[in-house]
N, C-alpha and C positions, 0 to 999 in steps of 0.2 A: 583345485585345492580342497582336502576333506578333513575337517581337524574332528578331532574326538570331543567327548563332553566335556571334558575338564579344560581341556583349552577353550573350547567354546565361552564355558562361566566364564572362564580369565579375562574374554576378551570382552564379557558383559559386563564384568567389574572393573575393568581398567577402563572403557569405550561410553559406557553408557549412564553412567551413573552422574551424580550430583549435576555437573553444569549442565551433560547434555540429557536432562530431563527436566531443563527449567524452560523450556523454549515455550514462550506466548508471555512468559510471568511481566507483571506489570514492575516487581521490583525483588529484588531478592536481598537474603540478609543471612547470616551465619552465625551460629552459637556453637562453638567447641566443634564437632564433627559435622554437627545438624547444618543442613542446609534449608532454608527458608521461604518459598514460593508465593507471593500473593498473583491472586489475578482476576481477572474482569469477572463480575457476577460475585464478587465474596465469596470466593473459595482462597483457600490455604495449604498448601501442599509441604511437607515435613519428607527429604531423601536425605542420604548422605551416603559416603564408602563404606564407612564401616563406623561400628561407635568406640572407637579408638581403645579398645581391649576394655569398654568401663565393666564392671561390677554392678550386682542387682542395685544397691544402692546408686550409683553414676549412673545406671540407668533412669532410676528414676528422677535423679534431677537434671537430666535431657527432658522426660518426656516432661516434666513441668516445666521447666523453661521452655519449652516449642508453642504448649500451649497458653504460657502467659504474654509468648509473643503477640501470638494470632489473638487473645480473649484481648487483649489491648486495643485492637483495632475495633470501633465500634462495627464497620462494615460488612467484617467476614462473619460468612454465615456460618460456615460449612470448613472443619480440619482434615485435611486424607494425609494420614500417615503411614506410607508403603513400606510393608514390613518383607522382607526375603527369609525362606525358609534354609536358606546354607547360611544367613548371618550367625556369628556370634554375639546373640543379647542378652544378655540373662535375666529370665520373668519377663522380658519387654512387652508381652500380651497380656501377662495379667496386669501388670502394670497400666498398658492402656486402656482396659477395660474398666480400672480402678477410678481411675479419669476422666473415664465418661465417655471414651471413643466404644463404637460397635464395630465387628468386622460383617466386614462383607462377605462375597466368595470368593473362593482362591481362586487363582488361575495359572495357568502352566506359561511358565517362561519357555517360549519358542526359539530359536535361533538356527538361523544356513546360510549354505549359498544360494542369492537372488538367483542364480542361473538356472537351480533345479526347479524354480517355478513356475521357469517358463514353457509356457503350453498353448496347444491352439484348442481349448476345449469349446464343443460345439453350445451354442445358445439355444434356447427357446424358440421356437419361430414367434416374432415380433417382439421382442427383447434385445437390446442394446445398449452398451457402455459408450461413456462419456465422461470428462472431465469436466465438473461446475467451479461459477468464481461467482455468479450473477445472486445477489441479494433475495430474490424467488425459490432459485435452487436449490442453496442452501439451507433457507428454514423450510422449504416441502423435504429437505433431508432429514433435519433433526425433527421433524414431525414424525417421521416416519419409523427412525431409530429410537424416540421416545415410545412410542406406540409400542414397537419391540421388544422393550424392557421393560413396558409398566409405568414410566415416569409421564411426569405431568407436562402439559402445555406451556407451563408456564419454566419446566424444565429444559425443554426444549427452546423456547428463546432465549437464555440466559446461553447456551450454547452455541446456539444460531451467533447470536451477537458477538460472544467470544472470536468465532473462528471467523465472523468477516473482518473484527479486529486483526487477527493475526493475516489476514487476507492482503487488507492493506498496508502491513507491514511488513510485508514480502520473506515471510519467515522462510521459506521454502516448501511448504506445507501443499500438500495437493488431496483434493478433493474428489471423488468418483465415485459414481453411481450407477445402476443398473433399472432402465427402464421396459415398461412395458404397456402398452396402449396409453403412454402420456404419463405415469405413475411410476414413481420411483420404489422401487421394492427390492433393491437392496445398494448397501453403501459401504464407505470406506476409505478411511485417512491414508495416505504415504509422506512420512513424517523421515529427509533425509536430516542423519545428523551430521554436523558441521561440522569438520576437521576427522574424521574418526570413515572407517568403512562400510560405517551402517546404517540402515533407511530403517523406521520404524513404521508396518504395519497395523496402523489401528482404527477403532471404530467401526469392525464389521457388526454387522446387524442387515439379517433375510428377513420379510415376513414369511410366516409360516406356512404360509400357502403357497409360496414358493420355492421351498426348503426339499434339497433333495434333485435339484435338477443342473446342479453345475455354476449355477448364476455365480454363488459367494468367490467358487475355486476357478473358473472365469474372470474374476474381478480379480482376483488376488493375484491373478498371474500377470493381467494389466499394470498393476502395481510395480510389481517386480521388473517386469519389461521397463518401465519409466525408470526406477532405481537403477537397472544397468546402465539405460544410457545415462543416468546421472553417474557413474563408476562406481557405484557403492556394490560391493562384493557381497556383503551380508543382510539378510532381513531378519527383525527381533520381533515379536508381538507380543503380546497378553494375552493370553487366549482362555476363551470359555469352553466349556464342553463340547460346544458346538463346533465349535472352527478347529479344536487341536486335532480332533483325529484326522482334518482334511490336511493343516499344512505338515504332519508326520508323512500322510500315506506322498506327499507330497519332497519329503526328506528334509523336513526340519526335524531338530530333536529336541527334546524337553529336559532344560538343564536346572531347571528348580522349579520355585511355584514363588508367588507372589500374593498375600492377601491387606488389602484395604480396610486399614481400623478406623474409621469416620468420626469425627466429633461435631455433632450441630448445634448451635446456638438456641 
């Protein structure tokens, strides 16, 4: 099966949105369209389908009401409100900015079929993939994918902990990594979503010294291999500059962009 881009969105806007992007949330709660995410470590998460035809004005009393949910709670640190570049919102960015949200980078909405990413691509000699659950594993991951991004140690636990959270709570959520003399150097989430045909690819992250040799698009076809045998027909990611040119030459297609407007406490 090979659908086109516009079907592909349809099936990112009907399949993926609001519930099945609340997976790990400790509670959820809903204001008019807005859907409402808390979760472990004081984060706050702001999705929803659409913002149900509002006006610059309705927009802005969504984005103030999302935020007086989350400033309510003394805990949460940190608002990510995922904005889509095909929505209709009108001002919604300036409006978040007005607010006190910052954006992030954008990233390209990936989506295919898992089948085309399967591959036998060759490794490193002494490099090898693996699936982690063990409490070690995981924060020598998110050390490492901190390190990759810049963020802090203490970022990195806050993540660590989340995901053994969601670990024990048998979200479906699978972890894998790519070792080399004992050192994890590169990783990455397979997030299947529940009821719908599609496994979400995320959380790559190579170090840079090992960038360029197959590892990340070796892992990712790991990934995908797992997803087929779980029956999920399609893979979605977020992707940074890094990874999209690899799951394109790989046959995903880029059916929008997504940027992150963050509010910290």
């Amino acid at each position: 099966m090979t659908l086109d881009r516009t079907a592909l969105l349809a099936a990112y806007d009907d399949q993926l949105r609001t519930d099945a992007e609340l997976a790990g949330a400790l509670s959820v709660a809903r204001h008019g369209p807005l859907v409402l995410g808390t979760y472990h470590g004081g984060r706050g998460f702001v999705t929803y389908r659409d913002l149900a035809g509002a006006d610059r004005a309705g927009v802005e009393g969504l984005v103030s009401a999302g935020l007086a949910h989350f400033s309510a709670k003394p805990g949460i640190r940190l608002v990510e409100w995922k904005t889509r570049s095909h929505d209709h919102a009108p001002g919604l960015t300036e409006v978040l900015v007005a607010a006190g949200f910052e954006p992030e980078e954008p990233e390209s909405i990936m989506i295919g079929e898992a089948r085309r990413l399967l591959a036998d691509v060759p490794l490193p000699a002494g490099v090898t993939l693996r699936r982690i659950t063990e409490p070690p594993d995981v924060r020598a991951m998110t050390s490492m994918v901190a390190a990759v991004f810049g963020e802090t140690h203490a970022d990195a636990e806050r993540v660590a902990d989340s995901l053994l959270l969601r670990l024990t709570r048998d979200a479906g959520m699978e972890l894998w990594v790519a070792e080399a003399d004992g050192e994890i150097v590169c990783a990455g989430r397979l997030e299947p979503v529940a009821g719908t045909a599609f496994a979400g690819i995320w959380g790559g992250a190579t170090r840079p010294d090992w960038r360029g040799r197959g590892i990340y698009r070796a892992l990712t076809s790991e990934r995908a291999r797992s997803a087929v045998a779980l029956g999920k027909v399609f893979v979605n990611s977020d992707s940074t500059e890094f990874s999209r040119p690899i799951l394109e030459r790989a046959g995903l297609v880029k059916v929008s962009t997504t940027t992150p407007y963050v509010w910290r406490r």
